[in-house]
TORGUKOL-244707 format. One record per residue (C-alpha): x negated, y negated, z; residue in three letters. Coordinates in steps of 0.2 Angstrom, whole numbers. Each point is the difference from the previous one (the first is absolute). Layout:
N
ATOM     x     y     z drenlo
ATOM     X     Y     Z    ALA
...
This chain:
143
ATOM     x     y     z drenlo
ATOM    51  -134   -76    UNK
ATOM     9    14    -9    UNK
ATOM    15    -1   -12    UNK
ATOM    11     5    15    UNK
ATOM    -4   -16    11    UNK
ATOM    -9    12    13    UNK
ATOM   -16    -8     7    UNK
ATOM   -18     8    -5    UNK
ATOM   -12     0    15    UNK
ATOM   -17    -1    -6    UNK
ATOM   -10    19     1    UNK
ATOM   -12    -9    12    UNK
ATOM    12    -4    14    UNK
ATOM     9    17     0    UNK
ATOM   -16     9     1    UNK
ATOM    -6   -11    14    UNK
ATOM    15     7     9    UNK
ATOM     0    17    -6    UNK
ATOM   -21     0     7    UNK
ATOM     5    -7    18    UNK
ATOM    15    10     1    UNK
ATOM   -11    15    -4    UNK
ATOM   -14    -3    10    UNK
ATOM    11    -4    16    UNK
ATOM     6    19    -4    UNK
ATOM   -17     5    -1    UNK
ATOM    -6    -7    14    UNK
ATOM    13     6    11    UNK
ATOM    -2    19    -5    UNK
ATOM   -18    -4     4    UNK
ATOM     2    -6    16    UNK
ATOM    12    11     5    UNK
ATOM   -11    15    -5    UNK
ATOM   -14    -9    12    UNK
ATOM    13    -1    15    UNK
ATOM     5    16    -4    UNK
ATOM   -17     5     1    UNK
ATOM    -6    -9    14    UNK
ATOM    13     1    10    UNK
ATOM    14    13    -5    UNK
ATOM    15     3    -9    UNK
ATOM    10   -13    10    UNK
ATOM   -11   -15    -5    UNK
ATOM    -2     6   -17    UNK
ATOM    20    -1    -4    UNK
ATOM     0   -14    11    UNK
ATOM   -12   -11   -12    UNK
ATOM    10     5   -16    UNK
ATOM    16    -5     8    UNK
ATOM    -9   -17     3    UNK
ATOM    -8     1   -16    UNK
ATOM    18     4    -7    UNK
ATOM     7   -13     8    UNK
ATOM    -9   -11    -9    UNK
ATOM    -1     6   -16    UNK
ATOM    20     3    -2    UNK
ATOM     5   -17     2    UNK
ATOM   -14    -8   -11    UNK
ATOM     5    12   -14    UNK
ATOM    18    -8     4    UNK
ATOM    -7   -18    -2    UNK
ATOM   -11     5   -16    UNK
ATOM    15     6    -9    UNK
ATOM    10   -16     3    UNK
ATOM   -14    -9    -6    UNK
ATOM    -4    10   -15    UNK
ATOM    15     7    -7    UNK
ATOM     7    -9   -15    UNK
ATOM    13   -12     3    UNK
ATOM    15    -6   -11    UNK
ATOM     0   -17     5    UNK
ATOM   -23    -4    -4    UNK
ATOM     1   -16     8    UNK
ATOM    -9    -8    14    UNK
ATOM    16     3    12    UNK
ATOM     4    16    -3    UNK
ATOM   -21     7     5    UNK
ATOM     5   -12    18    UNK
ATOM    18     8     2    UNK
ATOM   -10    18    -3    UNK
ATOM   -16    -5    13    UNK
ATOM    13    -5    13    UNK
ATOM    10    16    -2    UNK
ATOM   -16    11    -2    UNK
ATOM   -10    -8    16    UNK
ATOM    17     0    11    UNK
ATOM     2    19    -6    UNK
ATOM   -18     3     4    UNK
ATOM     4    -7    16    UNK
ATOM    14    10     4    UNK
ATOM    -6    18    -5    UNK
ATOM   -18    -4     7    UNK
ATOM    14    -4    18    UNK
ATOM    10    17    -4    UNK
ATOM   -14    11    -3    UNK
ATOM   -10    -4    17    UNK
ATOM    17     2     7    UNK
ATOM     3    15    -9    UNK
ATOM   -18     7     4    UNK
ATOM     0    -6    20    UNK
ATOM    17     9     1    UNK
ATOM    -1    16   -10    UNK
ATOM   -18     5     2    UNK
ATOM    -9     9    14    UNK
ATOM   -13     0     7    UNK
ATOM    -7   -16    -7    UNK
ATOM   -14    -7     0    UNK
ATOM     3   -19     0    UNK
ATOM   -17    -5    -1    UNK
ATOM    -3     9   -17    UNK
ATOM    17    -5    -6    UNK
ATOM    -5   -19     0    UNK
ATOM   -19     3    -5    UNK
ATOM     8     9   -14    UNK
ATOM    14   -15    -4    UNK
ATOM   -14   -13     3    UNK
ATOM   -15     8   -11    UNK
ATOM    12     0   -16    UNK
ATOM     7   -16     5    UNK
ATOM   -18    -5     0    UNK
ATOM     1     8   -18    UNK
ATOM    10   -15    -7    UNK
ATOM   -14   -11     1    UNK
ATOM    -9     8   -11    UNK
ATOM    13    -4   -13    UNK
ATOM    -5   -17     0    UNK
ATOM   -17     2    -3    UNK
ATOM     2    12   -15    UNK
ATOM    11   -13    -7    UNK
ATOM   -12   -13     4    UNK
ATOM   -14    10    -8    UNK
ATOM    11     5   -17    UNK
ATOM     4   -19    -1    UNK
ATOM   -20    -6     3    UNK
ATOM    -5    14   -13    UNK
ATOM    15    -8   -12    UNK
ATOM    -6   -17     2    UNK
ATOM   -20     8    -4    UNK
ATOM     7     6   -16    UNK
ATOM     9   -14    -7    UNK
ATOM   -15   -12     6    UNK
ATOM   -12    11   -11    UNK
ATOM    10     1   -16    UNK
């Protein structure tokens, strides 16, 4: 905790965050560049959107999470997971409807096997955390 009353969130679970969010980008340019390349311009775009789509409100839900808080209690870390997942919710609703209204041509298919894949993404959060927690527990068992 720091002198201002501001919660301190350990190194570990911010880079967690900051890997996933990151590798949900990457994947999405990726993909996108293999629809674009497969099957043209259309796809491509459409993949990132979906990609985007995802990306945008997770980053909205990691900043809740993450971002220091005057108030370093266990209530304050519900309060800002209920507010971060409900506006993940709502900006993951406005920017499919954004997308499905604004953009054309479209190619629907890409746009959710975009959205999916860096959904898919999020899993793989728990596993690097699982893994950096096994190789703590390695450590402390051989000291």
């Amino acid at each position: 905790m720091s002198d201002q009353g501001h919660e301190i969130v350990p190194a570990s679970s911010g880079s967690v965050v900051g890997k996933v969010l990151l590798a949900q980008l990457g994947l999405s340019v990726v993909l996108a560049a293999l629809f674009w390349g497969v099957n043209g311009t259309v796809s491509g775009y459409s993949a990132l959107l979906g990609g985007l789509t995802c990306v945008i409100p997770n980053a909205f839900l990691a900043l809740r999470l993450v971002v220091p808080r005057r108030d370093p209690g266990p209530g304050a870390l519900v309060r800002a997971a209920y507010i971060g997942e409900t506006g993940k919710l709502a900006l993951t609703v406005i920017m499919f409807t954004i997308v499905f209204s604004l953009v054309r041509p479209l190619a629907a298919g890409a746009l959710f096997a975009g959205f999916i894949a860096a959904q898919l993404v999020t899993l793989s959060g728990f596993l690097m955390r699982d893994r950096s927690q096994l190789d703590n527990k390695r450590k402390k068992h051989d000291e």
